[in-house]
N, C-alpha and C positions, 0 to 999 in steps of 0.2 A: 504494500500500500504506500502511496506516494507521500512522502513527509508531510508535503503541503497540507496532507489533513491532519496531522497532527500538531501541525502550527495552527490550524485554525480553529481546531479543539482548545486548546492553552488558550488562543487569543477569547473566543468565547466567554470560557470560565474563568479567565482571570476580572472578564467586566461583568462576573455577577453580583447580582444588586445595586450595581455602579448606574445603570441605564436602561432604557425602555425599551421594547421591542420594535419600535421605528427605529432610534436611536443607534441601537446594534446593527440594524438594516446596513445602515448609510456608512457606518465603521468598516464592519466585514466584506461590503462591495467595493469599497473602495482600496482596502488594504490588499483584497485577494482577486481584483479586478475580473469582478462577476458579472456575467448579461446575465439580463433580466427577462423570464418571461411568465410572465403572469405573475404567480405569486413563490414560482421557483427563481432562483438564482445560481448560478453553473458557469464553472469555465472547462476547460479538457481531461479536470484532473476529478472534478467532484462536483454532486448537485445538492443543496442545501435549499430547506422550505423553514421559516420562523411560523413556528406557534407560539401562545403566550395564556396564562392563567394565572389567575389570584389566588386560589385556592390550592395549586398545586396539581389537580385535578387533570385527565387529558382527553378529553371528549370531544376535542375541535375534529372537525374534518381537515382533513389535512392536501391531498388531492385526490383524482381521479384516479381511477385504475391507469387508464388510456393513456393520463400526461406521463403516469409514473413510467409506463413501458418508454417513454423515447428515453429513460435518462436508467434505467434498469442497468443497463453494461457497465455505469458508473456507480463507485461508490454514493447511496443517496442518504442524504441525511437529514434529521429532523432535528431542529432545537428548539425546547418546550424554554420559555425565560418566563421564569414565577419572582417574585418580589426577593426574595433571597438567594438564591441558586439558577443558574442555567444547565438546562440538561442536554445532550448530544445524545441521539440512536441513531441506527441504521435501519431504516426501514425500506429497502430495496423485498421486494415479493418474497425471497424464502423467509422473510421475518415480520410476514404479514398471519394472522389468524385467519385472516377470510375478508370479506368488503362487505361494509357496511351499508351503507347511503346509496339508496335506490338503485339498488342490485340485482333486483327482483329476475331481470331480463338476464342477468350475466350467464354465458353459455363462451364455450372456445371458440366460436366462432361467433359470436358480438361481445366484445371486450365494454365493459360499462361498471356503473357503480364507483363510489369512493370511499378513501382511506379514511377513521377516523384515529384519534391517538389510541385510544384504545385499542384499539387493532394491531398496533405492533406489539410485537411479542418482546416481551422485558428481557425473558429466561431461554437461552436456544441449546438446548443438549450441554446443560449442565455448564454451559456459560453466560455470564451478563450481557447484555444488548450492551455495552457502554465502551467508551474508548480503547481502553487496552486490552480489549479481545476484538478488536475492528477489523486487525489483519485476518483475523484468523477466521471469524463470522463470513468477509466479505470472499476469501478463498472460497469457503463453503459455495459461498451464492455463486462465484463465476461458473463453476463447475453445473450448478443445475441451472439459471437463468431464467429469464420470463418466461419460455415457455414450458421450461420445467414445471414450474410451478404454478401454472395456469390450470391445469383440470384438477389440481388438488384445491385451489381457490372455489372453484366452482364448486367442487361437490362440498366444501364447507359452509361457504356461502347459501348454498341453496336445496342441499341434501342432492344433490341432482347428481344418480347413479354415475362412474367415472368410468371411460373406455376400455380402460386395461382390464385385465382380472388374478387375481391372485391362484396361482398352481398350486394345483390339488394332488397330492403327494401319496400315490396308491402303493399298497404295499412292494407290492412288485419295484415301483418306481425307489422306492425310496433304500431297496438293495441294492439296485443298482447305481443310485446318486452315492452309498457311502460306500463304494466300492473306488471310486474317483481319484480316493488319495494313492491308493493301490497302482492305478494306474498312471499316475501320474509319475510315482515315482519310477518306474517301469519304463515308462518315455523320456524322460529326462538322462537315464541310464545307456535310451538306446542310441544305432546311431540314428534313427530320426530324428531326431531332436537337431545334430549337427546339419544335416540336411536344408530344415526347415528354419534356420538361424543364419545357415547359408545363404539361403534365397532370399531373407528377410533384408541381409546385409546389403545384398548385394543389390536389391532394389534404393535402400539408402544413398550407397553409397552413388550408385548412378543419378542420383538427382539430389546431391549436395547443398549445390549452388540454391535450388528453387528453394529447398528446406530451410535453409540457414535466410533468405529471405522473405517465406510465408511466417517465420518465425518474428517476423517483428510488426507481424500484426498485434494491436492491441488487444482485440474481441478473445477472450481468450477458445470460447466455444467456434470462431470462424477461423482460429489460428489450427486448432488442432483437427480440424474436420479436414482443412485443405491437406496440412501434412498427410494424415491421414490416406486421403483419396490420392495424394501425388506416390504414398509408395505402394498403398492395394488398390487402388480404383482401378475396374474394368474395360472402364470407357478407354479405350487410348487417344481417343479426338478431345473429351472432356478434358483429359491429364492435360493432352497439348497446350489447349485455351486457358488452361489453368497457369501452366509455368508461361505464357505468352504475357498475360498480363505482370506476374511477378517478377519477370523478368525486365519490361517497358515500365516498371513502377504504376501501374493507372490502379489507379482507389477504386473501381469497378470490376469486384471478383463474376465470373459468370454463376448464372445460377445454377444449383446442382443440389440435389438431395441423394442421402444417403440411405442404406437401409437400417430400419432400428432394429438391425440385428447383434446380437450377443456379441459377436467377436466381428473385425475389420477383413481378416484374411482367413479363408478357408486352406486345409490343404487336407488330401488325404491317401494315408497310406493301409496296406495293406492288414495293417492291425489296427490301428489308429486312426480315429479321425477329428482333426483338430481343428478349434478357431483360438484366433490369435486375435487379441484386441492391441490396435497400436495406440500407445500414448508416447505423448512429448512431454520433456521435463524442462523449460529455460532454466537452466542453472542460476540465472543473476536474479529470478525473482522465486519468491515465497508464494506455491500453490499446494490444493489439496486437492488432485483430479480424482476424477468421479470413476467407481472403479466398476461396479457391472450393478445391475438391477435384479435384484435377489430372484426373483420369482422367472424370469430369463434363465440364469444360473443351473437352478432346479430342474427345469424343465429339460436344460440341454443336457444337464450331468445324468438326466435319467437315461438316457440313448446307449447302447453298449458300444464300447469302442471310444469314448468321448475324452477328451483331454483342452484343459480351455489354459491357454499359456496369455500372457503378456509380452509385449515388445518393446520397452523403454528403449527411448532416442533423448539422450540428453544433447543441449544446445549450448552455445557459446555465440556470442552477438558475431564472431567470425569463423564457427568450426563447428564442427558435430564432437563431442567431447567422447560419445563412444555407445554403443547399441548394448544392450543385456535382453536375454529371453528368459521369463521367469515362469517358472507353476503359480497359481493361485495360490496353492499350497503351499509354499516357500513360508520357513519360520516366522523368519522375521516378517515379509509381507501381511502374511496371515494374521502376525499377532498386533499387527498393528492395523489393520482393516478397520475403519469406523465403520460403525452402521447407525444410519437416518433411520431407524424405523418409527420413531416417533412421529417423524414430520409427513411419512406416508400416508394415503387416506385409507379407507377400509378395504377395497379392493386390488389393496398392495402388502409385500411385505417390507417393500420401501429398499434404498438403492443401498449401496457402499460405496466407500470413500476412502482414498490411499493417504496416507502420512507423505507428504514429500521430500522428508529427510532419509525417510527409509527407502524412495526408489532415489536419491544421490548418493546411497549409500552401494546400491546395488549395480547403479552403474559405474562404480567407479573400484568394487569388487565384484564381480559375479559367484553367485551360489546360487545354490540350485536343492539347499538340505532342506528334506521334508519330514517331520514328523507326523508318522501315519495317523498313529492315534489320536493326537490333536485334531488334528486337521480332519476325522473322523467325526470327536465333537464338534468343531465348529459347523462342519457339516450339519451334525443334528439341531443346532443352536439355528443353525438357519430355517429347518422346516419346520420347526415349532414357532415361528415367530406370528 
């Protein structure tokens, strides 16, 4: 997270009770040299809305769903200034409850209703909404984003049934899901595995230059989808228009969707068949990528034959710093796996989420040690959720 918001957290809080909340307006726009639109104010780094209360209370509306979606990819922040104290949150959508104010209509496909204070959520998995867990709240958000967090909105908002469904784990299935680490370690042992780390590499490595430049994309969600599609995408004309533009510099990526499928890169061999999900690490900043969708997971772990690895590409603003293919399974990975399942709605068992010290850790040693048994429970930990 960009210091500038923590200078302007201090600037904030050091003029509580010092001044008004027009007062603060006119300070902070002009110190942090903010445009103005409407009742937000934003420059490239963060977007910031003043509320105000005598009571301490936070019942204001605060904005739309709709205005909140243009400035969502940024840090957004809310500061609540009571006669004593000034408060700072982040309420960017994964730290929203649901929309309040005539929301009646909200569906994924008409975006409507507004935020009131009340709606932001104080407490997020066991951290405070407040300053010094900003970095670590707003990692969380880049990884899921507005539309992440959009049909979970709705069905709290309005009880309205949500599209996914939660997998149903029949006994059959659920032999064959804890049988996983088994195989996992089995693959990692064989040479498939070298094979399939080969051909990963060696996609990297031929498209370098376009990596290490989709890489300084901002968005962090449109950074890692390009990478993504430039070393598995199918499309070979897609890829082209893709490295064409990053190559020409133009701020207009083409448009392309992907499949919400489980893993990035299929391959499959005669024992084995695997998907490989790629993620990117930028080395120089602080992220928590989002690691598979539990109920995905289950589904695919129950198939015989199944093996779900990872592809970490860590980056360097001039090099690739070095490629690792990991099991799910991996110790350390494993054991540092968050899980959202809190912030899931009813029809999920809610996503996962990687530590990103632990995959710098692993690209810069590879392992590949799986404990079966753990990795057994954690399994079970997941179909009981």
């Amino acid at each position: 997270m960009d210091k500038q918001i923590y200078s302007l957290v201090d600037f904030i809080q050091r003029l509580s009770g010092k001044v008004s909340k027009a007062e603060l307006i006119i300070y902070v726009r002009e110190k942090f040299n903010l445009v103005q639109d409407r009742s937000v104010f934003y420059n490239d780094k963060f977007a910031i809305r003043f509320s105000s209360s005598q009571s301490g209370g936070f019942s204001n509306t605060i904005i739309s769903l709709s205005s909140l979606q243009k400035y969502d990819d940024l840090p957004f922040l809310v500061c609540l200034v009571t006669p004593s104290k000034n408060f700072v949150y982040l309420a960017n959508t994964t730290f929203l409850s649901k929309v309040s104010h005539s929301s009646q209509e909200l569906r994924e496909d008409n975006i409507r209703g507004s935020i009131n204070g009340s709606d932001i959520v104080k407490n997020f998995d066991s951290m405070t909404n407040s300053p010094e867990n900003f970095e670590k709240l707003f990692a969380i958000h880049q990884e899921l984003g507005f539309n992440g967090n959009l049909p979970r909105l709705v069905e709290a908002t309005n009880n309205i049934s949500p599209s996914g469904h939660k997998y149903n784990v029949g006994d059959d299935d659920r032999k064959v899901i804890l049988e996983a680490p088994n195989r996992a370690l089995d693959f990692v042992r064989a040479e498939e595995f070298s094979l399939l780390k080969d051909d990963l590499d060696a996609r990297t490595k031929k498209y370098e230059t376009e990596i290490i430049l989709a890489s300084l994309i901002d968005n962090v969600n449109v950074r890692g989808r390009l990478i993504e599609y430039i070393i598995a995408g199918e499309d070979e004309a897609l890829r082209q228009d893709i490295i064409h533009v990053l190559q020409k510099g133009m701020r207009k990526i083409p448009s392309f969707r992907t499949d919400d499928a489980l893993g990035d890169f299929v391959k499959v061999f005669d024992n084995y068949y695997t998907a490989t999900d790629i993620k990117t690490k930028v080395m120089v900043l602080n992220s928590a990528p989002k690691a598979y969708n539990i109920d995905k997971l289950l589904e695919f772990l129950s198939k015989p034959d199944t093996v779900f690895m990872f592809y970490f590409v860590g980056i360097m603003p001039d090099k690739i710093l070095g490629q690792s293919l990991v099991s799910i399974f991996q110790n350390d990975l494993r054991d540092t796996t968050h899980l959202l399942k809190h912030w899931a709605g009813r029809n999920s068992r809610g996503v996962a989420q990687f530590n990103g010290n632990t995959i710098n850790s692993l690209l810069q040693a590879a392992d590949n040690s799986i404990d079966v048994d753990k990795s057994v429970e954690f399994l079970q930990s997941l179909i009981e959720l």
